[in-house]
C-alpha atoms as a printed R data frame, in Angstrom:
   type eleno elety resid chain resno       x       y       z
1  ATOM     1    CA   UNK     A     1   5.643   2.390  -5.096
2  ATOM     2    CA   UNK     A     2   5.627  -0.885  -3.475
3  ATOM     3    CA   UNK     A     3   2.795  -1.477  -1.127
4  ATOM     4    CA   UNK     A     4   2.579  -5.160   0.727
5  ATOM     5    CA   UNK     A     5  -1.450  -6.608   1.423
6  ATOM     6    CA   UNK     A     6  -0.916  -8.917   4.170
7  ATOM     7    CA   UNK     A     7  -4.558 -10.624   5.027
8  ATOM     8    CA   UNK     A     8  -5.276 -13.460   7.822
9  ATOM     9    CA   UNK     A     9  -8.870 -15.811   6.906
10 ATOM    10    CA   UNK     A    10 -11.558 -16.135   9.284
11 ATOM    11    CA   UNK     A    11 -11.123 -18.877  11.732
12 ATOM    12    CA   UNK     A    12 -13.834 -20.602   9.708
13 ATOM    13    CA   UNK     A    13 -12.867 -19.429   6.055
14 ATOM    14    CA   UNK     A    14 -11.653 -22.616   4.647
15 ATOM    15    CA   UNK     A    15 -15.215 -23.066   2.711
16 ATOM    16    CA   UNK     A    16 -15.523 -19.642   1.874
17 ATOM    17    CA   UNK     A    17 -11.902 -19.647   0.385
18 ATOM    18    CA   UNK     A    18 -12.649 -22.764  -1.798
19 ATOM    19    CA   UNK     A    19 -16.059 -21.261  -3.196
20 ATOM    20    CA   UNK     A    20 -14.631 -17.760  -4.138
21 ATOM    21    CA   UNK     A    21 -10.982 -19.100  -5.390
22 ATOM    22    CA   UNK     A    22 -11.937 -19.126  -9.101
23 ATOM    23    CA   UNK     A    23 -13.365 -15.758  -8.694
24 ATOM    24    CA   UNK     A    24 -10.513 -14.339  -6.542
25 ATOM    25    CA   UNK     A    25  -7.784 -16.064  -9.264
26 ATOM    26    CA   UNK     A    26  -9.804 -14.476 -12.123
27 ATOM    27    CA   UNK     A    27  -9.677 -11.100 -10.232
28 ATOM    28    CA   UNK     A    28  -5.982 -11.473  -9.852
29 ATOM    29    CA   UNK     A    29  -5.546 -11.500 -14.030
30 ATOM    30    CA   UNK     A    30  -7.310  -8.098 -13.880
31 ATOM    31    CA   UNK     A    31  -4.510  -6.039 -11.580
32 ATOM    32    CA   UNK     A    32  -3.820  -4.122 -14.445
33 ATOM    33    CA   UNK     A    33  -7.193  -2.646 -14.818
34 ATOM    34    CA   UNK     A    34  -6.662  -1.186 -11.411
35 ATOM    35    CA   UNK     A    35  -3.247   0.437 -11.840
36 ATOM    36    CA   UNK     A    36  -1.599  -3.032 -10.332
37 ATOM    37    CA   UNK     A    37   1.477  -5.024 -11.057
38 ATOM    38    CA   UNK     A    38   1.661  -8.195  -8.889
39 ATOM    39    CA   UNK     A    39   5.258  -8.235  -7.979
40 ATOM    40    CA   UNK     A    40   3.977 -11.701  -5.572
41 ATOM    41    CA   UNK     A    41   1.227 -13.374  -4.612
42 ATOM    42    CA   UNK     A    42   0.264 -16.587  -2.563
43 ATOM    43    CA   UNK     A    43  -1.332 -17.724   0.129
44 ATOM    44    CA   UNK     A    44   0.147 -18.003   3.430
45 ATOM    45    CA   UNK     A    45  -0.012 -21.115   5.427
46 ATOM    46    CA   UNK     A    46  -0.677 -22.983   8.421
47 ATOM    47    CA   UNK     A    47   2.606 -25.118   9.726
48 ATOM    48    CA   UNK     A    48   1.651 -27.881   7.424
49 ATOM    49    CA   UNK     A    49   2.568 -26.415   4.592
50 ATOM    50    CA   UNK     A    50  -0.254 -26.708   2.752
51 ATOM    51    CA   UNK     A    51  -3.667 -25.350   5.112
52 ATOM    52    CA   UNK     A    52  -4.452 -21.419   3.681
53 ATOM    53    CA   UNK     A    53  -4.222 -19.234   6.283
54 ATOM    54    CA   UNK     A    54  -4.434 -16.036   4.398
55 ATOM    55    CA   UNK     A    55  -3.072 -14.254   1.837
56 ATOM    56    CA   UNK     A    56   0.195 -11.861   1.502
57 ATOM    57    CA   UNK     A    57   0.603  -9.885  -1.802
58 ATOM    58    CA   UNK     A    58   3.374  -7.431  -3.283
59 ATOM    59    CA   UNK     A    59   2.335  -5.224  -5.479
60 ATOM    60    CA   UNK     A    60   3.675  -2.091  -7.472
61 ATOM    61    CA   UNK     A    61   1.080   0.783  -7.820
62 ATOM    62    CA   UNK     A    62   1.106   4.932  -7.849
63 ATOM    63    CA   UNK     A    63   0.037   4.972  -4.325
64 ATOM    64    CA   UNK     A    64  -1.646   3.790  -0.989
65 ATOM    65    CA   UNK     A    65  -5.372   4.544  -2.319
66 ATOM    66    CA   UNK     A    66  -4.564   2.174  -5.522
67 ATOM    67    CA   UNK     A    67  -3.395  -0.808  -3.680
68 ATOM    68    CA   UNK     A    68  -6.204  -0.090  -0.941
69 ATOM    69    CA   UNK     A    69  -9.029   0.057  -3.879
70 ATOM    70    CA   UNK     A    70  -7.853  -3.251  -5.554
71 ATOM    71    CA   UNK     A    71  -7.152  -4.819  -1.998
72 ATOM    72    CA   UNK     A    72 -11.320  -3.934  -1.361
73 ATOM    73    CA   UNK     A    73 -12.100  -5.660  -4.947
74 ATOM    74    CA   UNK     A    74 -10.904  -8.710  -4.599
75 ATOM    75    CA   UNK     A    75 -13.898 -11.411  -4.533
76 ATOM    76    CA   UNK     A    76 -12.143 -12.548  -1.235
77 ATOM    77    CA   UNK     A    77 -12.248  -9.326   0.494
78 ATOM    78    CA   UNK     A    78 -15.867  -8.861  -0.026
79 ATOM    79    CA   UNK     A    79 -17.016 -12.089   0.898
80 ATOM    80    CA   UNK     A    80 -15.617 -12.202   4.274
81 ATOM    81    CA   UNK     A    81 -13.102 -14.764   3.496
82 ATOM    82    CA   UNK     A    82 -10.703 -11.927   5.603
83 ATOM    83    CA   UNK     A    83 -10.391 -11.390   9.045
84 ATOM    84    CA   UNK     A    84  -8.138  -9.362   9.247
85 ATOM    85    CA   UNK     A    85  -5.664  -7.575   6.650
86 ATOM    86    CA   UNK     A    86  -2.883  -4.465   6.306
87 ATOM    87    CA   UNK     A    87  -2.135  -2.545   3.519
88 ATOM    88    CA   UNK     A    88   1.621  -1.027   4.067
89 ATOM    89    CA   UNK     A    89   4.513   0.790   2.058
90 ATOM    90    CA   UNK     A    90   7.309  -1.617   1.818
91 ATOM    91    CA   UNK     A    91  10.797  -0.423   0.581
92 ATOM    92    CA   UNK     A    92  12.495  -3.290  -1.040
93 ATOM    93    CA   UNK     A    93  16.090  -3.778  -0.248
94 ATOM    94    CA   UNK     A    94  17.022  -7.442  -0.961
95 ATOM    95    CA   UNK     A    95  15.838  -9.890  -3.246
């Protein structure tokens, strides 16, 4: 089942995000261990193009408790880096 993690920073998260990136990237390799495929991953932006924002993440797992439990894992998620983030079922149809 597809599940989408959409996650908006802290207004003040741009330090936080650059600490905990190597952590949060080396998480990301271990999706597997958790059940996970990564069908996409980035961050999302500010109208620049380039300014993180937050995150937004497909991924393909057996349910909503999976993507929930690797969604609370990631290095990001527990240090605050955050605000703000969903976890909902997405039905692809396009693409």
């Amino acid at each position: 089942m597809l599940f989408v993690i959409h996650a908006l920073d802290q207004a003040d998260a741009a330090a936080k995000r650059a600490t905990h990136y190597p952590a949060h990237k080396a998480f990301l390799a271990t999706a597997p261990d958790y059940g996970v495929k990564i069908v996409m991953s980035g961050p999302l932006v500010a109208d620049d193009g380039q300014t993180p924002v937050g995150s937004h993440f497909v991924v393909e797992v057996a349910d909503r408790k999976s993507a929930e439990t690797f969604h609370h894992a990631d290095p990001f998620f527990k240090a605050g880096v955050w605000n703000d983030s969903t976890v909902t079922a997405f039905l692809k149809r396009i693409g």
